[in-house]
C-alpha positions as CSV (number, residue, x, y, z in Angstrom):
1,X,17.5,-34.5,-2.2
2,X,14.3,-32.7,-2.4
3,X,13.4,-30.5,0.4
4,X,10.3,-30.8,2.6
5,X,8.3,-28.1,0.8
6,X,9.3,-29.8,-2.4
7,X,7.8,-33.2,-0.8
8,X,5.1,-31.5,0.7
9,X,4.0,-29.5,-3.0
10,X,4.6,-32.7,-5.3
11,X,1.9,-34.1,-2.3
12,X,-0.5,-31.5,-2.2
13,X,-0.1,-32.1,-6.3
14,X,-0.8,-35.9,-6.4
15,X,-3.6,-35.3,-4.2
16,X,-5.2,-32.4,-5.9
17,X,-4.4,-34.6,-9.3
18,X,-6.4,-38.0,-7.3
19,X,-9.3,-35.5,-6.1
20,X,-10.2,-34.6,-9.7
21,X,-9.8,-37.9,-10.9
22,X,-11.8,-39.0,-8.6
23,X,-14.5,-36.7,-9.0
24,X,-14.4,-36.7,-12.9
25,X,-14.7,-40.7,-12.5
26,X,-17.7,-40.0,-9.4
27,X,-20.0,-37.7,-11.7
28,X,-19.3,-40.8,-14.7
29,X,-21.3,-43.1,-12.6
30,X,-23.3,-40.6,-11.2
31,X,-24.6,-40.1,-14.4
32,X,-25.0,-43.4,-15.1
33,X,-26.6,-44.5,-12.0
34,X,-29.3,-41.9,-12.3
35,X,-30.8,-43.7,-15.2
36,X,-30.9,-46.6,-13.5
37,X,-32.2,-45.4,-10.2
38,X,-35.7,-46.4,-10.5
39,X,-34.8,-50.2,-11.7
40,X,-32.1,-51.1,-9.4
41,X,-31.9,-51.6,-5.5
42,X,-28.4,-50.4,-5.8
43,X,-28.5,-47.0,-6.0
44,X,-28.8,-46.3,-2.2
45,X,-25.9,-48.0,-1.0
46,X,-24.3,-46.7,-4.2
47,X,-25.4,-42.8,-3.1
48,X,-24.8,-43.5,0.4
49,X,-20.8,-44.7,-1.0
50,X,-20.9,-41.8,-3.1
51,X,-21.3,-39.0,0.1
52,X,-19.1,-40.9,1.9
53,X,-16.5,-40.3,-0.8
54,X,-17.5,-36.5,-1.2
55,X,-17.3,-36.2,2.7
56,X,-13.8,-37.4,2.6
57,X,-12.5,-35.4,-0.3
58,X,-14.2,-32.3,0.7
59,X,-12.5,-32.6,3.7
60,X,-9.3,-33.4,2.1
61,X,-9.6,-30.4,-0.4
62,X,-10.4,-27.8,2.9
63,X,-7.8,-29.2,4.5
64,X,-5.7,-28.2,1.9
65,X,-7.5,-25.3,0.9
66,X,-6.8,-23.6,4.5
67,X,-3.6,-24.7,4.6
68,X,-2.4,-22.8,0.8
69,X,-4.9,-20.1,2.4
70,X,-2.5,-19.6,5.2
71,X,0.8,-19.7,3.0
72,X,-0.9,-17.3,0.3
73,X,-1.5,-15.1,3.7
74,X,2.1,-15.3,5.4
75,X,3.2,-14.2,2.3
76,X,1.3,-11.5,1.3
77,X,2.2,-10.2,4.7
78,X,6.0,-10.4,4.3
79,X,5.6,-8.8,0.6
80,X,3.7,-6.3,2.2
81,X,6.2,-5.7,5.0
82,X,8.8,-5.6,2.6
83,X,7.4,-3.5,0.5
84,X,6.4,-1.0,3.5
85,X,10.3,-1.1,4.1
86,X,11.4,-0.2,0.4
87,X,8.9,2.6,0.8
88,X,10.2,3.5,4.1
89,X,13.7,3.9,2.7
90,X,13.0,5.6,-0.3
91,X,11.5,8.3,1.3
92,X,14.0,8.5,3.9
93,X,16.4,9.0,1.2
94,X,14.6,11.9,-0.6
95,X,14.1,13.2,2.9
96,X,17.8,13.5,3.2
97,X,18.8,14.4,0.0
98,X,16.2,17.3,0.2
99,X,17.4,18.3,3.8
100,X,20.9,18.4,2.0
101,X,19.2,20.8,-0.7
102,X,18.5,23.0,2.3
103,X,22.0,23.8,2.8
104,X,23.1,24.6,-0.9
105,X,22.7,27.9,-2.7
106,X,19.3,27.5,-4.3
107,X,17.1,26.8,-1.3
108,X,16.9,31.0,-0.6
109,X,15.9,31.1,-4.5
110,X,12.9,28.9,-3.9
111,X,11.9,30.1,-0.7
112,X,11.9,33.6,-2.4
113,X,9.7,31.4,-5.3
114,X,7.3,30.0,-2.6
115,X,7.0,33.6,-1.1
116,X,6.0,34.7,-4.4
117,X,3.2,32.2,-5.4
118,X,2.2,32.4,-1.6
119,X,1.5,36.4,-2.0
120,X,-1.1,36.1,-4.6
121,X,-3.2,34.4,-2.8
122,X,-2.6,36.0,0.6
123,X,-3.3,39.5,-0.3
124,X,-5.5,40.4,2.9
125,X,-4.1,41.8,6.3
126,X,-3.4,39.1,9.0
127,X,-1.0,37.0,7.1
128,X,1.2,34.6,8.9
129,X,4.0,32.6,7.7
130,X,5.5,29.7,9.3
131,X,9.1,28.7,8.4
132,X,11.5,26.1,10.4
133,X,13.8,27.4,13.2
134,X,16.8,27.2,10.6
135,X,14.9,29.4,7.7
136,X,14.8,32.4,10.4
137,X,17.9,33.5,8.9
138,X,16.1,33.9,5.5
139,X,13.1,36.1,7.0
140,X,14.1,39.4,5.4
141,X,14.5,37.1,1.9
142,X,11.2,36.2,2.4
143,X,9.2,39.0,3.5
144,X,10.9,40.9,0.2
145,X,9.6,38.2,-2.2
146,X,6.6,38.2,0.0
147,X,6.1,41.9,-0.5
148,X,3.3,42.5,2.1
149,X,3.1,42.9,5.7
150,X,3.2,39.0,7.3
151,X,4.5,37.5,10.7
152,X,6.9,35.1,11.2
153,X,6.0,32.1,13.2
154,X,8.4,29.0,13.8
155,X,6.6,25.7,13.0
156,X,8.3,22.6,14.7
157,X,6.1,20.5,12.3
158,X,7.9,21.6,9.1
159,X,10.9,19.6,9.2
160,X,12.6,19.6,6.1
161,X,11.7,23.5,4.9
162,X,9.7,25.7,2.7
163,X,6.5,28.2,3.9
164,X,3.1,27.3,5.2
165,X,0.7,30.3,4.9
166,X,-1.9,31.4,7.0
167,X,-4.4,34.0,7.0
168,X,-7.0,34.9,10.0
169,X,-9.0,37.1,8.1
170,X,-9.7,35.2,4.7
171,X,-9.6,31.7,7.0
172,X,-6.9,30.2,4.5
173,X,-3.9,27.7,5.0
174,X,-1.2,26.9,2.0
175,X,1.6,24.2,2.0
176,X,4.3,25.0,-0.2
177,X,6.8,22.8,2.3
178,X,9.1,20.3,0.9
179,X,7.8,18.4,4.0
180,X,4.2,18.1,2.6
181,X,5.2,18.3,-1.1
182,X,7.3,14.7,-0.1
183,X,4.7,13.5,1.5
184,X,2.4,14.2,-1.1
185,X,4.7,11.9,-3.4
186,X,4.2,8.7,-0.9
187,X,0.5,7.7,-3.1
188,X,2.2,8.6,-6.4
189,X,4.9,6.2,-5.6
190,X,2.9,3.5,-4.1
191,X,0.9,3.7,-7.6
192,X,3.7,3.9,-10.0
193,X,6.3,2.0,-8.6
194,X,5.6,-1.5,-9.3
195,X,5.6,-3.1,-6.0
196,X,2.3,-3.7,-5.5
197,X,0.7,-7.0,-4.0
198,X,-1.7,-8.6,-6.1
């Protein structure tokens, strides 16, 4: 047994079929009655039955019209909604799974690598690095790789790990956190992933 929808969309169908029938058969004797209009009486009852009939199907077709526009709406809203969730967990997995990276062997190795590329560019006194209440213990890792005079600062923003640099006296900030490196991703993603809603 067909379902509502189903009833309602074979509907919507027949009427949309009847409209253009309607009006391919309305501009036929359109046509026709323009030739005529200056011989016969007709033609203003005729025009006068013709905007009647335009009235009602106009209607007809906005009523439909607004109605689609509405379902096309709803459901651009729930793709978008789902896709906003998808999104959400995807990064709250590569959240994790970096976080876990934290905690192995090779996050002091890329701090040290961060450090690095950070002291090239920081090469003036008044160098400050920020690093997460859990990195403290890899301070002395970093101010080797480092290998210039800096301060340590705790930043409560930097969640996940790495360095943010900054420098009073050449008015400088880097990123090189996983935080903002992962959050850079998030427009990347929403490009290249495939969900979006057309």
């Amino acid at each position: 047994m067909a379902t509502n929808d189903e009833k309602l969309n074979k509907f919507y169908l027949a009427i949309n079929h009847y409209a253009e029938e309607q009006r391919k058969k309305i501009e036929q004797e359109v046509a026709e009655f323009k030739q005529k209009e200056l011989d016969e009486t007709e033609v203003s009852v005729l025009a006068e039955a013709y905007r009647l009939i335009q009235k009602e199907m106009a209607e007809m077709r906005n009523g439909i019209s607004r109605e689609m526009a509405q379902r096309e709406m709803n459901d651009r809203r729930k793709l978008l909604e789902k896709r906003k969730k998808i999104t959400e967990e995807v990064f709250e997995r590569a959240a994790k799974s970096l976080n876990e990276f934290t905690q192995k062997s090779d996050y002091p190795h890329l701090l040290q690598k961060f450090a690095g590329e950070l002291s090239k560019t920081f090469y003036k006194p008044g160098r400050v690095l920020f690093i997460k209440k859990d990195d403290q213990k890899y301070q002395e890792l970093i101010q080797q790789a480092f290998g210039s005079d800096c301060t340590f600062k705790i930043d409560a923003d930097i969640h996940i790990g790495g360095i943010r640099a900054y420098n009073s006296e050449m008015g400088i900030v880097a990123d090189e956190t996983l935080d903002s490196m992962l959050e850079d991703q998030l427009e990347w993603f929403e490009e290249n992933s495939g969900m979006a809603v057309v």
